[in-house]
N, C-alpha and C positions, 0 to 999 in steps of 0.2 A: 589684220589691221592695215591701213590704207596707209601711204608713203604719203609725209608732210609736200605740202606745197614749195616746188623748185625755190630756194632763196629765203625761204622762212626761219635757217638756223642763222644765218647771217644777215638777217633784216635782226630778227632778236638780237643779233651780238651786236649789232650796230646802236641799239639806243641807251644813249647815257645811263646808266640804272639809279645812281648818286642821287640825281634830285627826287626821282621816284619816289624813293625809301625813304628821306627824308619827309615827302609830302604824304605817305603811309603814314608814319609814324605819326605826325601830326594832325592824321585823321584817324587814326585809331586814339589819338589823347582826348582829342574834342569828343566824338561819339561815343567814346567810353564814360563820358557826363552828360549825355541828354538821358532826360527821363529819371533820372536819379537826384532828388536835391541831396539828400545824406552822400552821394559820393562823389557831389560838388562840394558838398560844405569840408569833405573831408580832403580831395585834393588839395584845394584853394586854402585852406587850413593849414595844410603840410607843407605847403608850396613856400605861406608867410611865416610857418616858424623857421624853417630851412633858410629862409632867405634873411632874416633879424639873426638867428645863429651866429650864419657864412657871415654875416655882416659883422659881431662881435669879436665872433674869432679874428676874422681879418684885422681887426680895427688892432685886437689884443697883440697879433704876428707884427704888425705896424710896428705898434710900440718899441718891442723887442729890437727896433733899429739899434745898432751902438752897444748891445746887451755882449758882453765877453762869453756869455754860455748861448745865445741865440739861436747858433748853428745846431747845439746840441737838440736845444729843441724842435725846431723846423727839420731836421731832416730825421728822426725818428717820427714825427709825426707825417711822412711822407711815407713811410717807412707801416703805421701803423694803417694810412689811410689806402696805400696798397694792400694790405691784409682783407682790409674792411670791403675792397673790389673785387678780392678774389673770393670769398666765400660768403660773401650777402647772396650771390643768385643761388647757392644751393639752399640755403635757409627760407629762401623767399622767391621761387620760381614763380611764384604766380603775377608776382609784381609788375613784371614786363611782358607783354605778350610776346612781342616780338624775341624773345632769349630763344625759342624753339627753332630752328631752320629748318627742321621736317617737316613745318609748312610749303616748304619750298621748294621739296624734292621731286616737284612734277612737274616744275619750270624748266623750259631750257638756257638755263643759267650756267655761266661757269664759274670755278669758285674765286678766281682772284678778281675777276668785277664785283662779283659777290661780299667778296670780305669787305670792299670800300664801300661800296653800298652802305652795308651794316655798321661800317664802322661809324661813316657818317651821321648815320641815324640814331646811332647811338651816346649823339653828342648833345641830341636833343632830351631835356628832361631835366625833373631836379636837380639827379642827383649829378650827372655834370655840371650844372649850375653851380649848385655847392663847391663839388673841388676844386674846379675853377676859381671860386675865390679865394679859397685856401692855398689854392698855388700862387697868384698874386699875390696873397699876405705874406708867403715864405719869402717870393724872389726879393719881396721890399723890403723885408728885415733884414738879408742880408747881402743886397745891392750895392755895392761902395765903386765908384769910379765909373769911367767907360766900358772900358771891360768886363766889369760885372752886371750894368746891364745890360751889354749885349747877351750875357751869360742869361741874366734874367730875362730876356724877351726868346730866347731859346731853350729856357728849361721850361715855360708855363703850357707850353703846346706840347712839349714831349712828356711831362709829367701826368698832367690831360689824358693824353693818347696812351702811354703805358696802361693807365690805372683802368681805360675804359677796352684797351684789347685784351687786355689779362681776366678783363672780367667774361667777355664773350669768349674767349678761347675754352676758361675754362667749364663754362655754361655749354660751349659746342660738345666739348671732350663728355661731360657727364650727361647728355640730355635727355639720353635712355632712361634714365636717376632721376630725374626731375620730371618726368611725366608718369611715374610709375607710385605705386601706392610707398616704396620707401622715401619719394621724394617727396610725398605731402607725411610722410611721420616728420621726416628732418624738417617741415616747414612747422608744425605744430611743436618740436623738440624747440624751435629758436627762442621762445621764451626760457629756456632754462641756460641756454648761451648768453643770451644779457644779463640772467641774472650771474653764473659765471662769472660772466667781464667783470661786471658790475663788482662786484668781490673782489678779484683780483686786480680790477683798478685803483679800487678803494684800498687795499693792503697797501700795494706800490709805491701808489700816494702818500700814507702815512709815513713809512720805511723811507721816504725820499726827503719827506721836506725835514724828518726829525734827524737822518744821518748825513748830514754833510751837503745838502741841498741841490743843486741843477749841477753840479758836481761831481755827482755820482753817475750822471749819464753820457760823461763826456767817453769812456772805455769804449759803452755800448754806440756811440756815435761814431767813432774810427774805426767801426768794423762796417756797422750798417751804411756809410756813406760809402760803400763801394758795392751796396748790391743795391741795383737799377730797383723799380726807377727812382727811390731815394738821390742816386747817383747826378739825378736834373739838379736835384735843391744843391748836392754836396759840388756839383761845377760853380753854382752861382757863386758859395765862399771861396774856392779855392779861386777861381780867375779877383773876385775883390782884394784878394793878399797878395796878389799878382805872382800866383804861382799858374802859371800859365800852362806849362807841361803837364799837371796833375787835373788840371780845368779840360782841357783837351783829351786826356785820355778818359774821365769819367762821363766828357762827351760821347766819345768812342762806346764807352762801356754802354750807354742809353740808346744811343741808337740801336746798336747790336741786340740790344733786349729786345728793344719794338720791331725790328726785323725778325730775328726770331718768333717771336710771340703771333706775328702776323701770317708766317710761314706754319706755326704750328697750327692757327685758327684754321690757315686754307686747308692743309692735309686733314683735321677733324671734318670739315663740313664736305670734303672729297667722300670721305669716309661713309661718313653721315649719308651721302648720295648714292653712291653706290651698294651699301653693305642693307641685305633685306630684315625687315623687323618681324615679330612673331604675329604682323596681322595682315604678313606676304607671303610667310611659308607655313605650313602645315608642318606639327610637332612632330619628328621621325624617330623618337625616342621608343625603344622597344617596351609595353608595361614587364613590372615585377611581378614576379608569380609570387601569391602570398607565401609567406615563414609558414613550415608546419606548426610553429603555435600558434597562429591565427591573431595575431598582435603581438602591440609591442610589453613589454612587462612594465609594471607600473608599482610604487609603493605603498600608490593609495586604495583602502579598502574596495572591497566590489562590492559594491551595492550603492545606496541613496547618496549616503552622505559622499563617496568617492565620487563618484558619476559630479555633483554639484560641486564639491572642491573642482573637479578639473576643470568645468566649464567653468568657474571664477580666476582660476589663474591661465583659461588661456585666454580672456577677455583682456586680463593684463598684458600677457603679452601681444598679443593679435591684434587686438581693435585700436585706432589710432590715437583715439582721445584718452581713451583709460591707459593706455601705453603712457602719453605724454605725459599726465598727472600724474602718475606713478614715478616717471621717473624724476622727474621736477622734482616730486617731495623728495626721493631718497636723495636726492644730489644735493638740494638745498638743506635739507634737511643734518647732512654730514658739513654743509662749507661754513654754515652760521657758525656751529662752538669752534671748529678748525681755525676760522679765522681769526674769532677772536681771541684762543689759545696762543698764535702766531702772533697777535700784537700785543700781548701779555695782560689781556683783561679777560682772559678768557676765566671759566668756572666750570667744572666736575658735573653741575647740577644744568647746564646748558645743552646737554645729552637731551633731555627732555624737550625739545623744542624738534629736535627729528622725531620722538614719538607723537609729536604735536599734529605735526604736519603730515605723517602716515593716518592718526585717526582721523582725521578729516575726510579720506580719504574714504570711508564708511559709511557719510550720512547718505549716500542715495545708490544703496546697493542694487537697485531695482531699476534706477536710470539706464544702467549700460546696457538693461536689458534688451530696452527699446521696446516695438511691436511684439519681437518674442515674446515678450513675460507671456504670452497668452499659452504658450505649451510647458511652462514653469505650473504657473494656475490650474492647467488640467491636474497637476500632480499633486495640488494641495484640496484633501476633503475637510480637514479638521485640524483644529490646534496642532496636534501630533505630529502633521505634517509641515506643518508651517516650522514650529521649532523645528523639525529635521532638517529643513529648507536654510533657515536663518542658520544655526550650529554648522553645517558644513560650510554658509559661505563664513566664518566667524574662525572658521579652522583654517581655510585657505590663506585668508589677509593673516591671522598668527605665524601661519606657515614663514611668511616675509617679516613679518613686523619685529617676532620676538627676537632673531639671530641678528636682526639691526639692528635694533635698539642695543644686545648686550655690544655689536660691534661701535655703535657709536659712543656709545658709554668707556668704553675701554682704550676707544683711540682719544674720546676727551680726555680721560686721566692721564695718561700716559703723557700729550701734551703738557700738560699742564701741573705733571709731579704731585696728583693728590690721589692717592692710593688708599689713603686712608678713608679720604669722601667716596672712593667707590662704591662699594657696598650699601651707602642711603641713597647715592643719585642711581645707581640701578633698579632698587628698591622702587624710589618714587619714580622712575621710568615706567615700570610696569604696571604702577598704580596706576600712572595715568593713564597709561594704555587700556587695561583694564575697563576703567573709567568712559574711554569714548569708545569701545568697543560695546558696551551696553549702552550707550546715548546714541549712538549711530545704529545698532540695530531699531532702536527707536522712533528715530526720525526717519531712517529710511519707509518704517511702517505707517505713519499720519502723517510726514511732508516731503513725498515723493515726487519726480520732478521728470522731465522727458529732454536730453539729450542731443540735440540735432544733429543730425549726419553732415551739413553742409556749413561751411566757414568753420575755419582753423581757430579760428580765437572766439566761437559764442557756443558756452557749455551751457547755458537754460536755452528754454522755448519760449519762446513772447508770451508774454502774460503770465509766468511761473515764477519770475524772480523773487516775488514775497514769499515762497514754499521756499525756494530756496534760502534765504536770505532767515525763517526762520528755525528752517534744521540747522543752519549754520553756529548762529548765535546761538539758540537754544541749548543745541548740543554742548559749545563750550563751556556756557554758564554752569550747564546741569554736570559737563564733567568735572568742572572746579568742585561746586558743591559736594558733588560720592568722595570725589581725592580728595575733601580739605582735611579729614582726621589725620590722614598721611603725611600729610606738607604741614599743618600745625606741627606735628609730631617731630618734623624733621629741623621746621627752624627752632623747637624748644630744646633740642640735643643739642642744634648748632648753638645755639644764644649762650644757655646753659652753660657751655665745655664739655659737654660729656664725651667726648669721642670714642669713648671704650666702649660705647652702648650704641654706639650707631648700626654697627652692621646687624642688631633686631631690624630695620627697616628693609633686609634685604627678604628675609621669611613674611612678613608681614606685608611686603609691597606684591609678593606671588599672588599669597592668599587672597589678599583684598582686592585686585587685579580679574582674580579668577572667579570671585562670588562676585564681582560688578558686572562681568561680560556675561554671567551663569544667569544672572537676576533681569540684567535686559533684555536677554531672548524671553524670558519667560512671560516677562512684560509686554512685548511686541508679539509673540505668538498670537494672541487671542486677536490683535489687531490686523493681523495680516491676514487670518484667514478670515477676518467677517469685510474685510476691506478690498476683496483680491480682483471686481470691478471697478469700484474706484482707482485701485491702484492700476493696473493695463489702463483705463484711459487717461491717467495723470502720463504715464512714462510712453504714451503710445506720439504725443502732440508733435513729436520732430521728425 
């Protein structure tokens, strides 16, 4: 390799890099909307509800001028929207091109130009936009005197900067993660983190305004006002009350963070530059000599039905979209009756809503297949093979469904002190499980649907959404229908009084559970092996 041109490391180190990355940035924004109007309509979209938002919010922080509890609010919510900066880019790496710096690794750049460059640039976009007004709506609600807003015209740039370095530092630190297939699972898992919050805000909520009101988060505001950068909003009340000494050291406190934070960004992206990735060195790892058993041991049978049970649970765990929906249902699926247990409208019979959201889970067992199914198909000649087909993957999804359902059932009673409802809301757990395990083998056999491998958030294939949309529905209708002898039976116990006769519903909900899933394979057999062209080019379309 030929020695660079005399003067060429310090012609590069000589030119400003600041405006550069800024003028980058805003040509990566613009070009990343030509040619697309759907990802104009949707920027410009995001761009206007972000900005009516930031604008309400702000307008609401306003208000809150003179508010005796103001400060409680405004700096926990400085407090939550650092949160919201530090782990939106793991959840959402795709969102910013520029999060990666290992574009950059062939530049001769050094990193502390480097870091301001990026920081810069990274001021540009909505979501600074946004915080941005939210830190002005804080400084104004709790602005009082000279002093305070000097306070406030010195905490909106430091609050700013914290929230936007803490996000790149820690986007540098994991970047290996975000370009790697666990970092697009954690981008498709973030639908189940909103709904999370979502729940967890909504509790909070209720817990707050019914015990003792903005009140209760004054404890949690005299801790959180001294960890940065909360510490910008908590100088602007303290210099207002003219405690000056405590305004100056939570100055203190904010800078320190952002030095810090900006120190730690430059050693990651040092790092980052220096240390080789696995598509600069060659793997030196020595192989394993096989086990003399020749694998590993397994519990499940050897033969047809084993071989198709595994390959259905490691679709679950492996492939990134049936990961996500997998995990989504079980999560959501346990927070729905928890939660409302916790706000004391919960019910025993609410258990059944995670066995809801696992059968769903059913209707297009042939989707995850993808292109594959076509070496599935060599394996099917005849009905016989098809139920073998369908029964193992039926055993698999069991494998997960049943030990949830009894755990979700059990952590709802227990919640909620009805021990004696156990034994029917188990019962009719199973029924319904049951139930969409024979309507899901069903639908998966005449309204199959194909999968796309690419974008995080689109689970049909253009033109398939009415197949989908009708196993969806279908399925429900048709599992209400098999369960309703079950659930009549259960609210004429409950109506009735009968409580001593309730736990019949726990043998009866097996039974009926296990001749509903026995009856829809048998149903869907005939259909899958005269359908097993149509079905490879329905699930083949992504």
């Amino acid at each position: 390799m030929s020695a660079p041109p005399a003067g060429t490391g310090s012609a590069v180190a000589s030119v400003p890099l600041t405006p550069i990355f800024v003028r980058l940035k805003l040509s990566l924004l613009r070009n990343g909307l030509k040619g697309s109007s759907k990802r104009k309509a949707a920027y410009f979209g995001a761009l206007a509800f972000a900005l009516v938002v930031a604008f309400f919010v702000t307008l609401s922080l306003a208000l809150l001028r003179g508010n005796a509890h103001a400060s409680a609010v405004v700096v926990l919510l400085a407090a939550v929207l650092a949160l919201g900066w530090t782990f939106m880019p793991l959840f959402f790496p795709t969102g910013d091109e520029t999060l990666d710096p290992s574009r950059l690794v062939m530049l001769p750049l050094r990193p502390r130009p480097l870091v301001r460059a990026l920081l810069a640039s990274s001021l540009v976009g909505v979501g600074p936009l946004f915080t941005l007004c939210l830190a002005v709506g804080s400084a104004i609600a709790l602005a009082r005197g000279a002093a305070g807003v000097v306070a406030a015209v010195l905490a909106v740039p430091l609050l700013l900067l914290c929230c936007v370095a803490l996000a790149r530092a820690v986007a540098t630190a994991n970047v290996r993660l975000l370009t790697s297939r666990k970092g697009r699972d954690l981008a498709l898992l973030s639908g189940l983190l909103i709904a999370v919050g979502a729940q967890v805000a909504n509790f909070a909520g209720q817990r707050l305004f019914q015990n003792g009101g903005l009140e209760k988060l004054e404890p949690a505001e005299a801790v959180v006002r001294w960890l940065p950068p909360a510490t910008a909003v908590g100088m602007v009340d303290s210099a207002g009350e003219g405690s000056y000494a405590v305004a100056a050291a939570q100055l203190a406190v904010t800078v320190a963070a952002l030095v810090l934070l900006l120190r730690f960004w430059e050693r990651g992206l040092t790092k980052l530059m220096v240390t080789p990735d696995g598509s600069t060195i060659a793997a030196a790892k020595p192989e394993k000599a096989p086990s003399a058993s020749g694998g590993r041991w397994s519990p499940l049978p050897d033969n047809r039905t084993g071989a198709a049970m595994q390959r259905t649970l490691r679709y679950i765990v492996r492939d990134p979209k049936t990961k996500a929906a997998w995990v989504s249902a079980l999560a959501i699926g346990l927070i729905i009756p928890v939660a409302n247990a916790l706000q004391g409208s919960g019910s025993v019979y609410l258990a059944c809503f995670g066995t809801g959201m696992l059968g769903v889970q059913t209707y297009n067992q042939f989707g995850q297949d993808t292109s594959a199914f076509w070496m599935v198909a060599q394996t099917i000649s005849n009905t016989r093979d098809a139920y073998g087909e369908l029964r193992a993957r039926t055993l698999a999804i069991a494998l997960v469904t049943i030990p949830y359902t009894v755990l979700v059932t059990v952590v709802t009673a227990a919640l909620v002190g009805d021990w004696t409802g156990f034994p029917a809301a188990l019962g009719l757990a199973l029924a319904l499980l049951g139930s969409m395990l024979c309507t899901g083998a069903v639908a998966s056999a005449r309204f199959p649907y194909s999968i796309p491998t690419d974008g995080a958030f689109k689970n049909v294939a253009p033109g398939q959404g009415a197949l989908a949309w009708m196993g969806f529905f279908g399925g429900l209708v048709a599992s209400a229908v098999i369960c309703a002898p079950v659930i009549a039976l259960t609210v004429y116990l409950n109506v009735a009084e009968h409580q001593s006769l309730a736990w019949i519903l726990l043998p009866l909900g097996v039974v009926w559970g296990t001749l509903a899933a026995w009856a829809g394979l048998r149903l869907a057999a005939p259909t899958v092996a005269r359908r097993l062209p149509e079905i490879l080019l329905a699930v083949s379309k992504g």
